[in-house]
N, C-alpha and C positions, 0 to 999 in steps of 0.2 A: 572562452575555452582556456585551460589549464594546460601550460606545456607539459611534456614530457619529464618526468624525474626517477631518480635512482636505473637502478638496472633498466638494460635493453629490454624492450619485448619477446617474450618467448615467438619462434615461428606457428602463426597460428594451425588450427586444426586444418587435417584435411577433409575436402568435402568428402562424403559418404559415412563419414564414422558418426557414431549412436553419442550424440548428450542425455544427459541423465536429468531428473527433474523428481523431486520429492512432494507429494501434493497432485491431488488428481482436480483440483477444484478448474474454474474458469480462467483464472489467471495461469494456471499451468495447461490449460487447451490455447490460451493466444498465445504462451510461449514455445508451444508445440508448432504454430502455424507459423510463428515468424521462423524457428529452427527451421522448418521443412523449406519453406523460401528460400533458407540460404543453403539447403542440398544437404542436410543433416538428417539423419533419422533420431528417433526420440522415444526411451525407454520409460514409464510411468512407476513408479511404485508408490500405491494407493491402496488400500484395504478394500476401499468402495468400487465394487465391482461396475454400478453404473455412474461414473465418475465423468463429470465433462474432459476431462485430460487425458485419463486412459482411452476413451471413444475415439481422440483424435490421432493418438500415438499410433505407433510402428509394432510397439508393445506394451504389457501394461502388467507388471507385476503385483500379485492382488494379493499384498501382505500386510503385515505391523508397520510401522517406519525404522521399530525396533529389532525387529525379523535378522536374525543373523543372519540366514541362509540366503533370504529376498536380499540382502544387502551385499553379501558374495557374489551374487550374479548380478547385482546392478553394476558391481564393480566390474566383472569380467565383461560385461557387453559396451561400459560408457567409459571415453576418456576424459568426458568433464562431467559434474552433475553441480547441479543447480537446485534450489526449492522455490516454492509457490506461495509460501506463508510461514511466518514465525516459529511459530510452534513447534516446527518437526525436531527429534530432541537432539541437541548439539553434539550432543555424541554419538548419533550416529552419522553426522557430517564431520565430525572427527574422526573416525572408523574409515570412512570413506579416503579420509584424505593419506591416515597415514596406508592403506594400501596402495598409495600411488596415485589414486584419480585427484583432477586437479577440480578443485571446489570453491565455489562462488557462489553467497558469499562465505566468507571463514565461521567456521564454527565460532570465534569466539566473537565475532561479531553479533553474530544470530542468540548468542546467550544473555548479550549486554542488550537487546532489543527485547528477549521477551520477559524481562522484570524492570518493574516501572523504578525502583531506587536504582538500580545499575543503572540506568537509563541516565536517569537526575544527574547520578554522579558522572556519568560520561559526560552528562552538558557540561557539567562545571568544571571537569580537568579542559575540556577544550576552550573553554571561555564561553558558550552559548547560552546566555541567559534564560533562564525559564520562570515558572510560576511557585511562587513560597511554596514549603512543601515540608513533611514530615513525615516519617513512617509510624504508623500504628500496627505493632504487631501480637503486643500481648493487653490485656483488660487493663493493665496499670497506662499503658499508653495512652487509652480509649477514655480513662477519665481525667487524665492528664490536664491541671489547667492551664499550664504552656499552649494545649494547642485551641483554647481560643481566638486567640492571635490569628488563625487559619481561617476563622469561620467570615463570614459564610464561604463553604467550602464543596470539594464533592469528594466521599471519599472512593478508591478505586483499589482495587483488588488489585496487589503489584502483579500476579501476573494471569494469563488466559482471559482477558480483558479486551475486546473490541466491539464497533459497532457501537458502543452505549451498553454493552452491556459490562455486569461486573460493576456498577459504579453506586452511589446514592448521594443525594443532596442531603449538607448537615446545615443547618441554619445555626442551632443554639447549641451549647456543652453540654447541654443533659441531651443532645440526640445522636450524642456521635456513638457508645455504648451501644445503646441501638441500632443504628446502623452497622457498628462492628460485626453485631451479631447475625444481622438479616444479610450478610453477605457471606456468613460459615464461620466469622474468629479466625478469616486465614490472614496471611502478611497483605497487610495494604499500605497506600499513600493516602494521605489529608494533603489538598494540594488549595488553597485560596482560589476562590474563584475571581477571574478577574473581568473587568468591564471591558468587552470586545469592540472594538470596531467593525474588523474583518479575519476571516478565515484565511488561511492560503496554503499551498504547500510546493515545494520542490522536488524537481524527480532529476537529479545527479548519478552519473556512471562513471566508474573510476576503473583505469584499466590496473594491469596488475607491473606495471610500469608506471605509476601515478598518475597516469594524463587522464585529467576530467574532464567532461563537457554537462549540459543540461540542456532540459525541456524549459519553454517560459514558465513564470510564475503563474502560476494556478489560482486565480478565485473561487473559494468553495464555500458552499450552503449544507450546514446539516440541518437534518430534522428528525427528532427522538434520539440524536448520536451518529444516524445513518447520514451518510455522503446524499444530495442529492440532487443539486448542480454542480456542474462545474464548470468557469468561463474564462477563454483566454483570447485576446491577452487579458489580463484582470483591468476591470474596467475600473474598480478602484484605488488602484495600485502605483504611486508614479514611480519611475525612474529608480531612485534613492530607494524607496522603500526595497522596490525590487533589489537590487546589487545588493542591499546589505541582507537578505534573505540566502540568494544564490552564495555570498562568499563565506554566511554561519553556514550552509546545508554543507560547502565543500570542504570548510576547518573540520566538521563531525567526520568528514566521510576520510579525510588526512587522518586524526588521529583512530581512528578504528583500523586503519592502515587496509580498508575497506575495497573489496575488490567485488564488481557487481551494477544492482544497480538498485540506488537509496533511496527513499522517500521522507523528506521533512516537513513535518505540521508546523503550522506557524500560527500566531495570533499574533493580530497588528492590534497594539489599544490606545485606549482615548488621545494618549498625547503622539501617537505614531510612532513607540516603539514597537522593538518585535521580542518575544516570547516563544522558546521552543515548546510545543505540546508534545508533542510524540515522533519516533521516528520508526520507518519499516523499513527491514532488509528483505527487499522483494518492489516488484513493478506494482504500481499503488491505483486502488479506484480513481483518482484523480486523474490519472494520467490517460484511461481509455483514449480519449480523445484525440492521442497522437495517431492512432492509426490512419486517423482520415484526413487530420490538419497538419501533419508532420512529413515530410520525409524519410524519418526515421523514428519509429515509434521508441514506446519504450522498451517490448519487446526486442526488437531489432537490436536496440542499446544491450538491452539483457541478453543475447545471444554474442553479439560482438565481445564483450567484455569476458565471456566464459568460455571461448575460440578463440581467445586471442587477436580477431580482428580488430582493424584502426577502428577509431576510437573519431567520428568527425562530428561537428557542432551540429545537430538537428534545427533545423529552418521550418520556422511556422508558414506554411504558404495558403493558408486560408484561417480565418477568425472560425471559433467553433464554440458550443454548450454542449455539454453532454448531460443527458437525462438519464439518473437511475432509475430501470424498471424492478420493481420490487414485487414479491407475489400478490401484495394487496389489490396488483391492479387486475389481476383473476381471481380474486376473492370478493364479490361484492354483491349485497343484499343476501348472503347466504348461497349464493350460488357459485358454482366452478363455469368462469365462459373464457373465451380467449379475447382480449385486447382487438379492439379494429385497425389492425394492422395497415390496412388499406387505406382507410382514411388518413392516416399518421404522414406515409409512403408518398401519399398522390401532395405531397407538399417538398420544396424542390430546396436540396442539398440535406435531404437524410439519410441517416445510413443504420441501419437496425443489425444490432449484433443480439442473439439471445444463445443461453450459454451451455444449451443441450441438457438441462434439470426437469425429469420429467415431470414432477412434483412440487406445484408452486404453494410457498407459506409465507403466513404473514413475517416480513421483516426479510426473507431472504431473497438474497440477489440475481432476479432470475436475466436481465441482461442490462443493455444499454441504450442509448439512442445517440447518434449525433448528430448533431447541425453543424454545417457549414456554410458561410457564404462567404460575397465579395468584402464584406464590410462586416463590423461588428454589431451595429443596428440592427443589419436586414438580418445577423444570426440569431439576435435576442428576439425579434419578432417573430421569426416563424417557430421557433421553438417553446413562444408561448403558447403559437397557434396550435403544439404539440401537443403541447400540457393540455390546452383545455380540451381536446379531442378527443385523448386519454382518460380525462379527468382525474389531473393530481392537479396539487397547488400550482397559482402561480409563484413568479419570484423578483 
């Protein structure tokens, strides 16, 4: 944990007053449950009228993000507001802030996150190494033979990019044109792809007095781009690795001068260095898992930091996996059935979060799963016993 620097703490909120939260998705319905825990109410402004966040809130304002008027009244009801995801547009969390409400994280954080060259460049004024990289933004770029050099590579739409999606694999110079163009001709990265070991990532909260703390380091598994385990402590991860992962995530989160709470992708490769991939301003898939094996989730973290509450190190007190349940697993052989829940359930330290979406599609994030036990063996084995009950991969 990071001491305390610069100014004092503001006196945090009082219980009963309204946080604010931009994003009606799943991750702004667990940020609604932790706020309510801590004796908050919780105002939504989402367009999508059956929103998992508006469902759970106190209120639910069912506007633009852009919405003047929705954003007057989010101001007049929330003394802090917060978002759920990247995207919502920076300026209207600069809106928000210069009328007074106090915003987590800052707009100009949330702008340097949702483009991938701001991104790059943020790694490099902090020192955080990443993956070669070039922007391709016009046809002359695209046949550029400088970017060679890059291939084999993937290229990535610099921004509205996740998931896997937005992205294309270039193997040779005659395919990158190509792929410019099967992605629209908008601004993108060519980024090298590099030989992985291991996934990872960190979930760091930085109050608005600088004091940081973190979740352990995250083991993670994608598949098509999608999150879809995730194991802590990271079973292949020692020590070393770990610390110098935690001390890049909390240089990124100092110079953003970042108040909130952060998520950094990591790639560990062949020789065990580390590599930034990406980073969110917002509580991350990776993290689910604190709910059950934490003390203080990441929520909790996220609610603390935008109240102004202390700010204490989160203690892992049971080994955990979390499984993403994606709609595929009610989409099969052509037919719409629901997952046997039961069978999953009747298997001992699970805990099923599903995320109130009434409409399951291939690739989207209908909930989660976790495992807990005493050990991290007996986590990985019952949560295989998960897997195949369910029927996704194993891992």
């Amino acid at each position: 944990m990071t001491p305390p620097r610069g100014p004092a703490p503001e006196p945090a909120l009082e219980r009963g007053r309204t946080l604010g939260v931009l994003g009606g998705g799943q991750l702004g319905r667990m940020f609604v449950h932790a706020a309510q825990v801590h004796g908050y109410a919780v105002a939504v402004l989402e367009p999508d009228g059956a929103s998992p966040a508006g469902a759970a809130a106190e209120s639910h304002l069912r506007a633009a993000y852009t919405d003047a008027a929705a954003l007057a009244e989010l101001a007049r009801r929330c003394v802090a507001v917060t978002t759920e995801f990247e995207n919502v547009p920076a300026a209207s969390l600069r809106g928000l802030a210069e009328a007074g409400v106090a915003v987590a994280p800052p707009a100009a954080a949330v702008e340097v996150c949702q483009h991938r060259a701001r991104e790059k460049r943020c790694f490099a004024a902090a020192g955080v190494p990443c993956a070669p990289h070039a922007e391709v933004v016009t046809a002359a770029d695209a046949a550029s033979p400088s970017m060679a050099a890059l291939l084999p590579g993937l290229l990535k739409t610099s921004s509205m990019g996740y998931d896997g999606k937005g992205q294309v694999a270039v193997d040779a110079p005659a395919d990158l044109a190509r792929a410019w163009a099967e992605l629209g001709g908008v601004p993108c990265l060519l980024e090298r792809r590099l030989e992985l070991r291991r996934e990872i990532s960190v979930i760091v909260a930085r109050g608005r007095d600088g004091a940081m703390v973190h979740l352990p380091v995250q083991q993670n598994l994608h598949r098509d781009g999608i999150l879809a385990v995730t194991q802590v402590p990271a079973p292949d991860i020692d020590a070393d690795t770990a610390a110098r992962a935690v001390a890049l995530a909390e240089r990124l989160a100092a110079a953003l001068d970042y108040v909130g709470v952060l998520c950094v992708e990591f790639f560990v490769l062949g020789d065990g260095s580390l590599v930034a991939n990406e980073m969110a301003p917002r509580p991350h898939n990776s993290g689910h898992y604190s709910i059950d094996a934490c003390d203080l989730s990441q929520f909790d973290l996220q609610v603390r930091t935008l109240a102004g509450l202390p700010l204490t190190a989160p203690r892992l007190h049971s080994p955990a996996l979390m499984l993403n349940l994606l709609g595929d697993l009610w989409l099969r052989d052509g037919a719409l059935r629901t997952p046997d829940w039961a069978a999953v359930l009747a298997l001992p330290g699970t805990r099923l979060h599903l995320y109130g979406k009434s409409e399951p599609r291939r690739g989207r994030k209908m909930g989660h799963l976790t495992v807990t036990a005493a050990d991290p063996a007996r986590a990985r084995e019952v949560a295989l016993l998960a897997a195949d009950r369910l029927g996704l991969p194993r891992f």
